[in-house]
LUMMILUM-816636 format. One record per residue (C-alpha): x, y, z. Coordinates in steps of 0.2 Angstrom, whole numbers. Layout:
<rs>
<r><px>X</px><py>Y</py><pz>Z</pz></r>
...
</rs>
This chain:
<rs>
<r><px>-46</px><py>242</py><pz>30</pz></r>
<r><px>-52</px><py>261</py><pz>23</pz></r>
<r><px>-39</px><py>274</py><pz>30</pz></r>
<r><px>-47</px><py>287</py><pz>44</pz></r>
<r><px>-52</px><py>304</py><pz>35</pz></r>
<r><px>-61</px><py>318</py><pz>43</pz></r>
<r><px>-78</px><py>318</py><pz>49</pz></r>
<r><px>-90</px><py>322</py><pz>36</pz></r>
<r><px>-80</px><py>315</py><pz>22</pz></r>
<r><px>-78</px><py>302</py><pz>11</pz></r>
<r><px>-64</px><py>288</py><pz>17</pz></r>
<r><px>-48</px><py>286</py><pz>4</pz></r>
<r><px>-50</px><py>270</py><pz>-4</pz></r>
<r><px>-36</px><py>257</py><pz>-1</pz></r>
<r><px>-27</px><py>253</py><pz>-18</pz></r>
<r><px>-30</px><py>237</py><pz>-28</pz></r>
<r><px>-17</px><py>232</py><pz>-22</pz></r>
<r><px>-20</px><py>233</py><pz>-3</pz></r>
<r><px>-39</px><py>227</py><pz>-6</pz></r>
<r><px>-33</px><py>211</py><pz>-16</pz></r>
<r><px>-18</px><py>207</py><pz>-2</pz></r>
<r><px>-30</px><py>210</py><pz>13</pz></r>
<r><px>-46</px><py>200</py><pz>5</pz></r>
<r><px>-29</px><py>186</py><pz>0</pz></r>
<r><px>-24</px><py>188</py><pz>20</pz></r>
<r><px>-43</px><py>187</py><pz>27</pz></r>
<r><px>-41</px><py>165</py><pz>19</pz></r>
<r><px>-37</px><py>158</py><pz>38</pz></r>
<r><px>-39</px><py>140</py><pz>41</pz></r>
<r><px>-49</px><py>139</py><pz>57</pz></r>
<r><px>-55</px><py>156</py><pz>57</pz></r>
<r><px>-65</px><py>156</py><pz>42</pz></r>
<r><px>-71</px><py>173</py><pz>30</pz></r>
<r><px>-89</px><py>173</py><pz>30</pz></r>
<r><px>-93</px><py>181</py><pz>12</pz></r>
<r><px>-115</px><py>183</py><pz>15</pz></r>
<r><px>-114</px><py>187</py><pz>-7</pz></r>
<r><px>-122</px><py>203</py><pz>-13</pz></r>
<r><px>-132</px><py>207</py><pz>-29</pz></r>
<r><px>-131</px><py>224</py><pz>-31</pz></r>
<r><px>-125</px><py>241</py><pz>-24</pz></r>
<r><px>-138</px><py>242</py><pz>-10</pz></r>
<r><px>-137</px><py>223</py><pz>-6</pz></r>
<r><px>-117</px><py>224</py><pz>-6</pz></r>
<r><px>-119</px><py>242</py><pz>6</pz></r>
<r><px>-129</px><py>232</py><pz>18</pz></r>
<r><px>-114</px><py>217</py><pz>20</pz></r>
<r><px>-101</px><py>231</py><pz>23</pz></r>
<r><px>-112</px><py>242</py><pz>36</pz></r>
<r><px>-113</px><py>224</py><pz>45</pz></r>
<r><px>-96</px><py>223</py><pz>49</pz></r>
<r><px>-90</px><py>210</py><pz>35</pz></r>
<r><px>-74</px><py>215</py><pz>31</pz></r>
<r><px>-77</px><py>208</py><pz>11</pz></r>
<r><px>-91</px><py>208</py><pz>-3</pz></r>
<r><px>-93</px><py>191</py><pz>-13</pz></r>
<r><px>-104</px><py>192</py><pz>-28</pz></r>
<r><px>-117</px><py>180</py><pz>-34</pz></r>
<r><px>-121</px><py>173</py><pz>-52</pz></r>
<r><px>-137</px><py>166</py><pz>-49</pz></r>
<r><px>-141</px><py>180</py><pz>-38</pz></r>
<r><px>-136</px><py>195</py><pz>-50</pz></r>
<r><px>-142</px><py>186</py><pz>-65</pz></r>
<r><px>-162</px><py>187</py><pz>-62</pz></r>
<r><px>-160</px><py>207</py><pz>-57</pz></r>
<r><px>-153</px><py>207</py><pz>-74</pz></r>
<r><px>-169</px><py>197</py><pz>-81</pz></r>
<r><px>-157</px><py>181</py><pz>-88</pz></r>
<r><px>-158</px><py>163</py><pz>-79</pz></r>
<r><px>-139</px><py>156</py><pz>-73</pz></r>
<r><px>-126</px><py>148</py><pz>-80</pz></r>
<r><px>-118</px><py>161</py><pz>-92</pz></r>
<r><px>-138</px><py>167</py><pz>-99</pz></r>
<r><px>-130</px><py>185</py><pz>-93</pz></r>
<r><px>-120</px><py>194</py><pz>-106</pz></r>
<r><px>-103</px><py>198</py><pz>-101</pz></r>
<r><px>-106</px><py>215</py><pz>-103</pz></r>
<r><px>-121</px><py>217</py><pz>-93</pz></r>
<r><px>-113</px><py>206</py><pz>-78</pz></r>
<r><px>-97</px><py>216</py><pz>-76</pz></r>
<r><px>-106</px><py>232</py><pz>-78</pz></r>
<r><px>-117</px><py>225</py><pz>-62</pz></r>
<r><px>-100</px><py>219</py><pz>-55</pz></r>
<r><px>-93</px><py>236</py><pz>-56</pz></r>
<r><px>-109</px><py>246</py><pz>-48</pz></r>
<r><px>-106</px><py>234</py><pz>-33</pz></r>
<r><px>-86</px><py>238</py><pz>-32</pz></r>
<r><px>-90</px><py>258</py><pz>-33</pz></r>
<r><px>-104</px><py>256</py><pz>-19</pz></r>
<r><px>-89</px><py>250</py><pz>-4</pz></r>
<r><px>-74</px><py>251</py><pz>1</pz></r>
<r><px>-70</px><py>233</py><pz>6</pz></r>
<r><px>-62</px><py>220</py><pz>-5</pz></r>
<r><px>-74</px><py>214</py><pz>-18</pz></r>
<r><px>-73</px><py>195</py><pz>-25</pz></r>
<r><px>-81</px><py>192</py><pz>-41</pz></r>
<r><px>-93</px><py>177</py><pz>-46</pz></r>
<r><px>-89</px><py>176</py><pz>-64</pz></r>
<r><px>-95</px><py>159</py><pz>-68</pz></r>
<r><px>-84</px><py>151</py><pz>-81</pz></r>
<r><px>-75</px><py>166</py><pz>-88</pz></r>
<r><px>-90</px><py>171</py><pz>-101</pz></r>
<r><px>-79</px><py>162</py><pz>-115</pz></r>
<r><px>-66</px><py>176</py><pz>-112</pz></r>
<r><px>-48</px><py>176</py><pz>-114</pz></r>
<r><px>-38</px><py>175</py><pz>-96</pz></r>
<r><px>-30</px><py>194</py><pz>-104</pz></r>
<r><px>-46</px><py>200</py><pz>-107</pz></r>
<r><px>-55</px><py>192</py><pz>-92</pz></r>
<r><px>-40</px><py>199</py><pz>-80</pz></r>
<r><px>-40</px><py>217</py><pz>-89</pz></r>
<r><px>-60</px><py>218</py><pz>-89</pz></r>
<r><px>-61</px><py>212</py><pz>-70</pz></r>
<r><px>-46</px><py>224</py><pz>-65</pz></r>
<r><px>-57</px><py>238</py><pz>-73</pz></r>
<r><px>-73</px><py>233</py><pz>-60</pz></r>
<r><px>-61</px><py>237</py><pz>-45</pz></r>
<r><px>-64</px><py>219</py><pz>-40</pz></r>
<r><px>-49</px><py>211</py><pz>-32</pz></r>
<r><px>-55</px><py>191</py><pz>-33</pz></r>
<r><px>-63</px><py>180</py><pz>-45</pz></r>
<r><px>-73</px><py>165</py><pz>-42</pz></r>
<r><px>-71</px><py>152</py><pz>-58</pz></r>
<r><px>-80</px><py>136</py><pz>-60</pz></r>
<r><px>-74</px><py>122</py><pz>-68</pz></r>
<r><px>-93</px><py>116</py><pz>-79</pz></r>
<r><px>-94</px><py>121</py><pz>-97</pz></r>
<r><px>-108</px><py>131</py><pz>-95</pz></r>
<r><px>-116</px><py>126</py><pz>-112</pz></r>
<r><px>-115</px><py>106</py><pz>-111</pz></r>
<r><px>-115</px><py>105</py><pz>-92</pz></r>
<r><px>-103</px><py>94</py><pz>-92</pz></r>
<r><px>-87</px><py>96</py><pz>-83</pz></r>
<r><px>-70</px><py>103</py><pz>-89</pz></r>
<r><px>-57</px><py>91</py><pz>-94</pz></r>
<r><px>-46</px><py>95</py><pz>-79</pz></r>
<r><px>-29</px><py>96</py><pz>-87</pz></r>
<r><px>-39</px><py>111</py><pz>-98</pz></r>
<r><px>-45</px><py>119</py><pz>-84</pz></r>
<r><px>-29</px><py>121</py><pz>-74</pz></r>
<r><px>-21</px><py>127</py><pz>-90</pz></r>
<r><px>-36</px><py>142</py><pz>-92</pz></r>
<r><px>-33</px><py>145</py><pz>-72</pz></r>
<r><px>-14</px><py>147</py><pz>-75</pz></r>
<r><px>-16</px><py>159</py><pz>-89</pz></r>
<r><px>-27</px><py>169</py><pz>-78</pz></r>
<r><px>-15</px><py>169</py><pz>-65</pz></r>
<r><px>0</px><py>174</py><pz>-78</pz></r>
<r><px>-11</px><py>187</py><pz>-85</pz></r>
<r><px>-13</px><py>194</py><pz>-66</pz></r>
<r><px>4</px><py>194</py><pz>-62</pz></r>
<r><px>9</px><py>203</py><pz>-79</pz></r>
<r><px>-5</px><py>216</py><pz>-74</pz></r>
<r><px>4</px><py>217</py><pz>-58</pz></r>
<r><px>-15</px><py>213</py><pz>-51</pz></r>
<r><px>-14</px><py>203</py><pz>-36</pz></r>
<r><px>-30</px><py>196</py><pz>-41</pz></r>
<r><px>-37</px><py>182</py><pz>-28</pz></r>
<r><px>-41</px><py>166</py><pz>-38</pz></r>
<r><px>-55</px><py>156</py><pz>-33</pz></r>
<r><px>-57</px><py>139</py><pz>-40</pz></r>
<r><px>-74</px><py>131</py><pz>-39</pz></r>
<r><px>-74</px><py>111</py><pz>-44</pz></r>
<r><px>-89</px><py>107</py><pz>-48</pz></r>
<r><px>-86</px><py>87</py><pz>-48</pz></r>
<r><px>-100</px><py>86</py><pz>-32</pz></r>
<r><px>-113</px><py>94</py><pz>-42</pz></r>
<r><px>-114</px><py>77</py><pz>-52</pz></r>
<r><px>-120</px><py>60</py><pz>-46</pz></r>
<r><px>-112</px><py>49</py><pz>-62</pz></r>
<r><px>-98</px><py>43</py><pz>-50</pz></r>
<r><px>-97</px><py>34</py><pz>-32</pz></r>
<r><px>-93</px><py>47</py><pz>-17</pz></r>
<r><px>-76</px><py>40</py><pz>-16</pz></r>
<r><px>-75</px><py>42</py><pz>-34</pz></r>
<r><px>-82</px><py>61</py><pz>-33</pz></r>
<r><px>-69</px><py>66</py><pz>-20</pz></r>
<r><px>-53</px><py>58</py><pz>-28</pz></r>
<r><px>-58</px><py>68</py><pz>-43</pz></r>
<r><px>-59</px><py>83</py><pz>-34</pz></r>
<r><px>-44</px><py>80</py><pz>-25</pz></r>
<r><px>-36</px><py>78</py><pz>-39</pz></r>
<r><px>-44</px><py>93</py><pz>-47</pz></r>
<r><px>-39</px><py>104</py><pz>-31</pz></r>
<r><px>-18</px><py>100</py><pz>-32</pz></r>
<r><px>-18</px><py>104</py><pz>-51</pz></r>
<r><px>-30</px><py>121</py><pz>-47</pz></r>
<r><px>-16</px><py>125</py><pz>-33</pz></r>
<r><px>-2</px><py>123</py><pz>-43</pz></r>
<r><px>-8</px><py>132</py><pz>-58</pz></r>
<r><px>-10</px><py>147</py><pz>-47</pz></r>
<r><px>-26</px><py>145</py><pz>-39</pz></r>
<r><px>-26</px><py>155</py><pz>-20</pz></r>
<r><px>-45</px><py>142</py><pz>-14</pz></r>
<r><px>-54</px><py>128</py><pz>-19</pz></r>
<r><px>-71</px><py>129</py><pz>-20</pz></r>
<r><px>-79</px><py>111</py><pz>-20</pz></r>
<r><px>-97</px><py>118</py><pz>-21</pz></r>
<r><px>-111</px><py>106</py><pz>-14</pz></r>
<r><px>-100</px><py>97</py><pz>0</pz></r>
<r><px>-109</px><py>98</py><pz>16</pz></r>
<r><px>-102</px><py>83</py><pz>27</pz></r>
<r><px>-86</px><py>84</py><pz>40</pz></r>
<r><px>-77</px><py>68</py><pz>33</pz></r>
<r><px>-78</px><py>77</py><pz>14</pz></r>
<r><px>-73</px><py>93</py><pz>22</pz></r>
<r><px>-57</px><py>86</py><pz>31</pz></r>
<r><px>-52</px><py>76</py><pz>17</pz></r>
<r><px>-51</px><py>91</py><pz>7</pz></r>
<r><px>-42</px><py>104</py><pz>20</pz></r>
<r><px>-30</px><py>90</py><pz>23</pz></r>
<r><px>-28</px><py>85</py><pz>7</pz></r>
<r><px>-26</px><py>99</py><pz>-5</pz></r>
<r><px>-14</px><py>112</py><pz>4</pz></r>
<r><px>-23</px><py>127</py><pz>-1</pz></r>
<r><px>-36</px><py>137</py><pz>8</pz></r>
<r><px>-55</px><py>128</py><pz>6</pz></r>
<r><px>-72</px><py>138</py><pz>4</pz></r>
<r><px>-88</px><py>129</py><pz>7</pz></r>
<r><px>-105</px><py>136</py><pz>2</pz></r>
<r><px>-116</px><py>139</py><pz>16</pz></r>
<r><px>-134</px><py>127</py><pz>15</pz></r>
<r><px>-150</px><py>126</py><pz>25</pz></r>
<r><px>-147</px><py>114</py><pz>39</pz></r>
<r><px>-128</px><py>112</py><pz>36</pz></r>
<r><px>-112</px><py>113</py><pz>46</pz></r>
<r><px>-112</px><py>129</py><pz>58</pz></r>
<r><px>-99</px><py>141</py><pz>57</pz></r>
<r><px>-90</px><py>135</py><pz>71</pz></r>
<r><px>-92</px><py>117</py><pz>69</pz></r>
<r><px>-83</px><py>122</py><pz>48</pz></r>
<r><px>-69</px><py>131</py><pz>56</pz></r>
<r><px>-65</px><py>117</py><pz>67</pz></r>
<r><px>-63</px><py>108</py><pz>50</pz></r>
<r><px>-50</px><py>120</py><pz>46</pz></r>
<r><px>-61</px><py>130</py><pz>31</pz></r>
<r><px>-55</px><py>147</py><pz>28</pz></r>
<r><px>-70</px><py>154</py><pz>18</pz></r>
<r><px>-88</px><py>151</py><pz>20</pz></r>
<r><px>-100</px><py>159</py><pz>6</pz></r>
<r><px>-118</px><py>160</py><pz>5</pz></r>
<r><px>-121</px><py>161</py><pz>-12</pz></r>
<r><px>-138</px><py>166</py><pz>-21</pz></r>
<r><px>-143</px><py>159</py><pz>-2</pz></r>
<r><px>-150</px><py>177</py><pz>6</pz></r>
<r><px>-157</px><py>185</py><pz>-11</pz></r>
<r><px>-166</px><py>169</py><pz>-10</pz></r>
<r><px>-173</px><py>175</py><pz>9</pz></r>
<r><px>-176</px><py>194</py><pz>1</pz></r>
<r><px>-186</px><py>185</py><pz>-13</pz></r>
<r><px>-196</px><py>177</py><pz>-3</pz></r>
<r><px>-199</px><py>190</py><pz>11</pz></r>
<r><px>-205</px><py>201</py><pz>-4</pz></r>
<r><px>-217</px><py>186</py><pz>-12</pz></r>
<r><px>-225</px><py>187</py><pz>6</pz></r>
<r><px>-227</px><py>205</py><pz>6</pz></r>
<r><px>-234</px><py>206</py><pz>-10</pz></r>
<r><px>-247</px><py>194</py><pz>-4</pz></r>
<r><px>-252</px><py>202</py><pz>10</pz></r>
<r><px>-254</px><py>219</py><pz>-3</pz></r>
<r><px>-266</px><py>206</py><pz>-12</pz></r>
<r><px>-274</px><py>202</py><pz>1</pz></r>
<r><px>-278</px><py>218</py><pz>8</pz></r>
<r><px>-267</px><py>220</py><pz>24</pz></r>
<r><px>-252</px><py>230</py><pz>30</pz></r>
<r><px>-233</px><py>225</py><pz>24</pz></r>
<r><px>-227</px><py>232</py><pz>36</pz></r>
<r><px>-235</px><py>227</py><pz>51</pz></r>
<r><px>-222</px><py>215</py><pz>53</pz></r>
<r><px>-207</px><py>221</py><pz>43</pz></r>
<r><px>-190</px><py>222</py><pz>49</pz></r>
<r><px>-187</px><py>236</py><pz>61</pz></r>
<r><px>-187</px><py>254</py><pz>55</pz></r>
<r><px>-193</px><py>249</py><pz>37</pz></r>
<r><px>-206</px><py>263</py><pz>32</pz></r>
<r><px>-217</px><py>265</py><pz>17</pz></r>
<r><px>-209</px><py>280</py><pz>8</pz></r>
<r><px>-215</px><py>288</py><pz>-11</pz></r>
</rs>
């Protein structure tokens, strides 16, 4: 929440502190965050006028703007950088999709995300240059360190812990979800605040992993899934939609830009109030 301030001026933004405890707060089984992820400053001021009390990032949303492909393509430098712009543009809590850390020490990773004013991190667990999967025990360690170095910051930083064990067929389902059970207790006990198993979109999945983790779950958003209402029945606390709605702006601009070819009017049936301006 932004504290009241005179009309006509800018509102006081909350401390790091208060961002990171209210985005840690907002993580409600059964009444579920809905994080619609922004790509830059004006994307991210659209989320916040809509009434979403928090701003998630997206890799594979922010990484093309930049002109790099996924998947750790984006320097470090050049993400965090975007990161920031988005942080300085609103008021509300901001969560960080920073992939696999970028190689960085959690020190480093903690200091450099403290800088952005973003108060939650999104880590998955792939290594991003074999595609292959973390050993786990490894990546609770890196998720521990991170947590340490956040404490020792005094940075309440909100640690979300993506497992990525659904984004691979080389197992059985039952096999898959084991794993990321199993995944999901040592993420939560090194320090982790969610679990994000991206990919799972059926109830029986969903429950077994609300029920059986005992920490807050996020599930990704997907065309045709599980409505909101029917996911917060399932006890999920955060719903994310990833690179999902650049994906809609991309494509509402592809038409556009076809019509232009074509010799017609963009705008004849644009969103209300958009206007062709120098």
């Amino acid at each position: 929440m932004t504290t009241p301030t005179p009309s006509g001026t800018d509102p006081v933004r909350p401390t790091t502190g208060a961002r990171a405890a209210t985005l840690r707060a907002l993580h409600v089984p059964g009444k579920p965050l809905l994080l619609p992820n922004a790509w830059d400053a004006a994307s991210a001021r659209l989320v916040e006028s809509a009434g979403f009390p928090a701003v998630a990032t997206a890799s594979a949303a922010i990484a093309p703007t930049l002109g790099y492909a996924d998947h750790e393509a984006t320097p470090a430098e050049e993400m965090f950088a975007a990161v920031t712009r988005i942080c300085r543009a609103v008021n509300v809590p901001v969560t960080a999709d920073l992939e696999g850390g970028y190689g960085l020490e959690p020190a480093e990773l903690v200091e450099r995300v403290a800088a952005t004013g973003a108060v939650g991190v999104n880590i998955e667990d792939t290594d991003a240059w074999t595609g292959e999967l973390h050993a786990a025990g490894r990546q609770a360690e890196y998720l521990a360190a991170i947590r340490a170095a956040a404490d020792a910051a005094g940075f309440g930083m909100v640690l979300n812990a993506r497992v990525d064990v659904f984004l691979h067929e080389t197992a059985s389902e039952a096999e898959r979800l084991a794993e990321a059970l199993g995944r999901g207790r040592l993420y939560r006990d090194a320090g982790a605040d969610s679990l994000y198993p991206i990919l799972v979109a059926d109830a029986p999945t969903i429950t077994a992993l609300v029920e059986g983790v005992g920490m807050p779950v996020n599930i990704l958003a997907r065309p045709g899934g599980l409505s909101h209402d029917e996911l917060a029945s399932l006890g999920v606390a955060r719903i994310s939609y990833g690179p999902g709605l650049f994906g809609i702006a991309q494509a509402a601009t592809e038409e556009a830009l076809r019509t232009v070819a074509g010799g017609g009017d963009p705008f004849a049936e644009s969103p209300s109030g958009v206007t062709a301006r120098e």
